[in-house]
C-alpha positions as a Python dict, from the first residue, in 0.01 Angstrom:
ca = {
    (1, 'X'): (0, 0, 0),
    (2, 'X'): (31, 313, 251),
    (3, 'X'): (311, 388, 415),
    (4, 'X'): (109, 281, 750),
    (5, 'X'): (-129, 65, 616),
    (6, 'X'): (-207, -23, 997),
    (7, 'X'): (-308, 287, 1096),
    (8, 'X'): (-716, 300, 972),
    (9, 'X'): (-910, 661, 892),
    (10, 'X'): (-1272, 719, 817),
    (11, 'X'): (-1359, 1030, 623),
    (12, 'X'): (-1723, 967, 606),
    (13, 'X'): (-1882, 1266, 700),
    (14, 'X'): (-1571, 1488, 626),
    (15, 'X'): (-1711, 1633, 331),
    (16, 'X'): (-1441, 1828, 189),
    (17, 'X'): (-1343, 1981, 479),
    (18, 'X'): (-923, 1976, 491),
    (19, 'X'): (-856, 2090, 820),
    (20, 'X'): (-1126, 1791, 964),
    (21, 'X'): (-934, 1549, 728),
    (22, 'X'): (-627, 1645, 863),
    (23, 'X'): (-695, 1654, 1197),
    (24, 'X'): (-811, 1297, 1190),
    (25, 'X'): (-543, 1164, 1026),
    (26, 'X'): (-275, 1344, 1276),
    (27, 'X'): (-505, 1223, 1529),
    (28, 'X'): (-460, 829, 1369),
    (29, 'X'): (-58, 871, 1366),
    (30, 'X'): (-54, 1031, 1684),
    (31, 'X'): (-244, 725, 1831),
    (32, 'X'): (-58, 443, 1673),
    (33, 'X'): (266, 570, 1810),
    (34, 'X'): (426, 748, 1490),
    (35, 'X'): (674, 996, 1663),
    (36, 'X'): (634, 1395, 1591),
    (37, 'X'): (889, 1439, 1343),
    (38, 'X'): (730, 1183, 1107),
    (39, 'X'): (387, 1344, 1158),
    (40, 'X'): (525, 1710, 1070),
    (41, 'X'): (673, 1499, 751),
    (42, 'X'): (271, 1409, 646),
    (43, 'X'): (137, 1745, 773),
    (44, 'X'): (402, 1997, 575),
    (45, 'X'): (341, 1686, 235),
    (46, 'X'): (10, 1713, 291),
    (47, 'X'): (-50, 2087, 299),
    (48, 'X'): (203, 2148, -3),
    (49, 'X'): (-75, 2139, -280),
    (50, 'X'): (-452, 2140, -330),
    (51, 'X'): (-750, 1956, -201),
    (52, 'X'): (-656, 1636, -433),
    (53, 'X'): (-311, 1639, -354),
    (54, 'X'): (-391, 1652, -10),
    (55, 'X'): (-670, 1307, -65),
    (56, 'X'): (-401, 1127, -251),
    (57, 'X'): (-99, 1204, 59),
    (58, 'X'): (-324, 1051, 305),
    (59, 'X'): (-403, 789, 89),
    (60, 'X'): (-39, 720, 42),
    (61, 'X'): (45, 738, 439),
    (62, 'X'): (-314, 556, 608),
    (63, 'X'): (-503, 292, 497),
    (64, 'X'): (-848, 533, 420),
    (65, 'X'): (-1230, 326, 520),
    (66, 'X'): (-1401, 506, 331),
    (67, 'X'): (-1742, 297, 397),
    (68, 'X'): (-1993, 375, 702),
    (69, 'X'): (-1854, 293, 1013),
    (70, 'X'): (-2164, 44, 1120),
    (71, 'X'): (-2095, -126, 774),
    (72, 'X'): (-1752, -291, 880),
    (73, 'X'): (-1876, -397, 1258),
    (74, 'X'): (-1653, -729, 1281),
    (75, 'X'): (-1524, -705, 979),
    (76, 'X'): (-1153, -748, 936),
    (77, 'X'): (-954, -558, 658),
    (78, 'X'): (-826, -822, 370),
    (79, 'X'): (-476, -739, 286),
    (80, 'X'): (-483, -976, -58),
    (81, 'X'): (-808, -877, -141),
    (82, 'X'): (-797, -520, -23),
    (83, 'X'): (-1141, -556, 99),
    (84, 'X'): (-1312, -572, 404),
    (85, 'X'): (-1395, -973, 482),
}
């Protein structure tokens, strides 16, 4: 379970691009309210090792989607199932 599991990212379409992934994701915490001080926390965590390590810390602070946006339209996120439903 992330440490925010209410705060949803897509990386479709990031495509190994760091700096995109982490702009969305401080993007994601900005907009659900987490304060600045936390969000320096998951940028300097983030940024401390290599492309993998930087995939598993978001995975560990967001909830990632990683299908197609158009595939979850009204689709609600399963927290038993971890699925979409």
């Amino acid at each position: 379970m992330p440490k925010h599991p209410d705060v949803v990212v897509n990386l479709v379409g990031e495509d190994g691009n760091a700096f995109a992934i982490l702009g969305r994701v401080e993007k994601a915490l900005r907009r659900a309210g987490i304060d600045k001080d936390e969000r320096k926390e998951f940028q300097s965590e983030a940024t401390s090792g290599d492309y993998d390590h930087l995939l598993r810390t978001v995975m560990e602070w967001v909830l990632v989607d990683r299908a197609d946006e158009t595939e979850n339209d009204g689709l609600v996120w399963d927290e038993e199932y971890q699925d979409w439903i």
